[in-house]
C-alpha positions as a Python dict, from the first residue, in 0.01 Angstrom:
ca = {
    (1, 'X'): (0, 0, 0),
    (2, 'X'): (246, 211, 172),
    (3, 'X'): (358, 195, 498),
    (4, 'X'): (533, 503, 646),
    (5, 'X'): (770, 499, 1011),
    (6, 'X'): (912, 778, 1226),
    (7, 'X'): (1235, 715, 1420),
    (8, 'X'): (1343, 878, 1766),
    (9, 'X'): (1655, 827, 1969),
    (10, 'X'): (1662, 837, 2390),
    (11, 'X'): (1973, 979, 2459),
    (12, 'X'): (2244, 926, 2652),
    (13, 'X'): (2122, 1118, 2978),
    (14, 'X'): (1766, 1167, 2922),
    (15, 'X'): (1569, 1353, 3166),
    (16, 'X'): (1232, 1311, 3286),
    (17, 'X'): (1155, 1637, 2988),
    (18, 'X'): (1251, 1437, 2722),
    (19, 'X'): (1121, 1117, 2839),
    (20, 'X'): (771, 1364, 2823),
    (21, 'X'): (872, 1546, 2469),
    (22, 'X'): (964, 1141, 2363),
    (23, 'X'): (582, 1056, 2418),
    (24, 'X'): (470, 1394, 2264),
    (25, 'X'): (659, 1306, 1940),
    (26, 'X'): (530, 974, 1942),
    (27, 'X'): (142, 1076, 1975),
    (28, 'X'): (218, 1381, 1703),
    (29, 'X'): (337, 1104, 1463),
    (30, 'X'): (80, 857, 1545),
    (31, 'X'): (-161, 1154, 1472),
    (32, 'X'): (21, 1200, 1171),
    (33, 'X'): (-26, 902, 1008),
    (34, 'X'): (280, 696, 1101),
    (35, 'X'): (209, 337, 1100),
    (36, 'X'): (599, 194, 1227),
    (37, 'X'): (783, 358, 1515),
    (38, 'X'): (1084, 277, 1648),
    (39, 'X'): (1300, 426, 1923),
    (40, 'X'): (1706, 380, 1919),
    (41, 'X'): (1781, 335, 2260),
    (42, 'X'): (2179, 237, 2172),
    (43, 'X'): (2247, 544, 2412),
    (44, 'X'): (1976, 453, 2685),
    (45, 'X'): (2249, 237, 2910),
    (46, 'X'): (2153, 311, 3302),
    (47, 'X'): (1785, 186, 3387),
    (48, 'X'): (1601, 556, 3453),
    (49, 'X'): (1183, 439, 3550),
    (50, 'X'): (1095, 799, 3351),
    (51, 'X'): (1256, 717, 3000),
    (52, 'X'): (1082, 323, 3108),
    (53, 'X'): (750, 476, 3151),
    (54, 'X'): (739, 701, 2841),
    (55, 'X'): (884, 373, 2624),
    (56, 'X'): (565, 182, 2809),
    (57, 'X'): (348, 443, 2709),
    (58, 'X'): (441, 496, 2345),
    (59, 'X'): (388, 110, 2334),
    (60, 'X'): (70, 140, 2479),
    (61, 'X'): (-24, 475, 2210),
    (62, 'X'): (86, 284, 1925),
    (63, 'X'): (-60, -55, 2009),
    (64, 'X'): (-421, 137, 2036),
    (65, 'X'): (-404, 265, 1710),
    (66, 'X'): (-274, -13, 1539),
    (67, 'X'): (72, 83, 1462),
    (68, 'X'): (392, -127, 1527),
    (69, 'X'): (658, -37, 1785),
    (70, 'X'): (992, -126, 1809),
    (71, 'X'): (1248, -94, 2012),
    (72, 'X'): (1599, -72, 1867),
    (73, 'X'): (1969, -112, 1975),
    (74, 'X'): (1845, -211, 2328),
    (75, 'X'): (2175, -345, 2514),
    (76, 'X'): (2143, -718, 2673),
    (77, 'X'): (2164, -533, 3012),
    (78, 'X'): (1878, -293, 2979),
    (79, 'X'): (1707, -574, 2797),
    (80, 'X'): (1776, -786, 3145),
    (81, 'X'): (1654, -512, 3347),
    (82, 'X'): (1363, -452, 3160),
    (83, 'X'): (1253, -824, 3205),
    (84, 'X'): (1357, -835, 3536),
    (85, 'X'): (1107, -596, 3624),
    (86, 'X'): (848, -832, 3391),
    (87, 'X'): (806, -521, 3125),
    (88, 'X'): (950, -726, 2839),
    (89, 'X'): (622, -787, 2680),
    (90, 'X'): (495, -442, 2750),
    (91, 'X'): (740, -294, 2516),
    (92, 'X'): (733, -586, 2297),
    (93, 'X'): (1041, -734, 2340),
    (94, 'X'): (1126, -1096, 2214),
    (95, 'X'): (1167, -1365, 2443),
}
């Protein structure tokens, strides 16, 4: 058994577009077969509810078709604000 993954990055200054063309490419890829997708957010470093929303989202995608998502390189401060905002588990972030 094989298991395949796709890999995007949020960059530094995302705008609400790309947040948009972020769930696009995750949905394509889902479509596609991919099974394991992770997003790098090492870039993602000021709290921006569009680039949140799309991450939710993807989550959401991939957890209905029964793929894995990850979410990479998150800094302890997003990671903070994230939970702060009680989102952690939404995007399947570890306690």
């Amino acid at each position: 058994m094989s298991f395949t993954s796709a890999r995007f990055e949020i960059a530094r200054n995302s705008t609400s577009q790309q947040a948009k063309e972020l769930r696009s490419r995750v949905r394509q890829s889902l479509q596609e077969g991919e099974r394991h997708l992770v997003v790098d957010c090492e870039a993602w470093h000021q709290l921006d509810l569009s680039v949140l929303s799309s991450l939710i989202q993807c989550a959401a995608a991939c957890k209905q078709e029964g793929a894995s998502f990850e979410v990479a390189n998150l800094s302890s401060t997003m990671k903070a604000s994230v939970r702060a905002l009680q989102l952690g588990g939404r995007l399947g972030l570890a306690d």
